[in-house]
C-alpha positions, 0 to 999 in steps of 0.5 A: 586542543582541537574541539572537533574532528574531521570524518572523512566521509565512506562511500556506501556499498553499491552492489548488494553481493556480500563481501568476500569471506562472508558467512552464509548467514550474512548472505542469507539476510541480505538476500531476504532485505532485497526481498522485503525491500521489493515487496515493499515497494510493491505495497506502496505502489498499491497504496498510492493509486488512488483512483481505486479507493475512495473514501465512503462517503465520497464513493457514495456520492459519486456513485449516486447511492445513499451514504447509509447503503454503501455502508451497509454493503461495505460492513456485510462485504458485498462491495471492496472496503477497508479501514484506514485508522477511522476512515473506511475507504471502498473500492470503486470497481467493486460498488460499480460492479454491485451497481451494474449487477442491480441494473442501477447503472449501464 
């Protein structure tokens, strides 16, 4: 009595074109995947560049501003900021735009 089975291993589809006799629903959903995989790809790419987005006591710091100002401009929107969990992370463009504007930096 054998105790395992051998699977032969199924190549994976390698385009996303529906197989022939599909329905239009089924083409439909693939067509949003691809789409949403796409947009996907896309928030990931915004995500992982850091060099935009520091965390708010590091932008302070770098920036030269006190800890408690920058986190006053985050909490009334007056520069980019956004939570992540409990970190509050800032736009760095956005608190050197705010600075140039307030003539703190050149």
């Amino acid at each position: 009595m054998p105790i395992a089975h051998r699977i032969d291993p199924i190549d994976p589809p390698t385009t996303t074109e529906p197989p022939a006799g599909t329905d239009a629903r089924i083409a439909e959903l693939l067509v949003t995947v691809e789409a949403l995989e796409t947009a996907n790809a896309k928030l990931l790419a915004e995500k992982d560049n850091l060099g935009v987005w520091l965390p708010l006591k590091a932008a302070a710091a770098d920036a030269g501003v006190p800890y408690e100002t920058a986190r006053s401009w985050a909490a009334t929107k007056k520069i980019e900021s956004r939570r992540d969990g409990g970190r509050v992370f800032v736009g760095v463009n956005s608190l050197i735009d705010r600075l140039k504007r307030l003539g703190r930096r050149s």
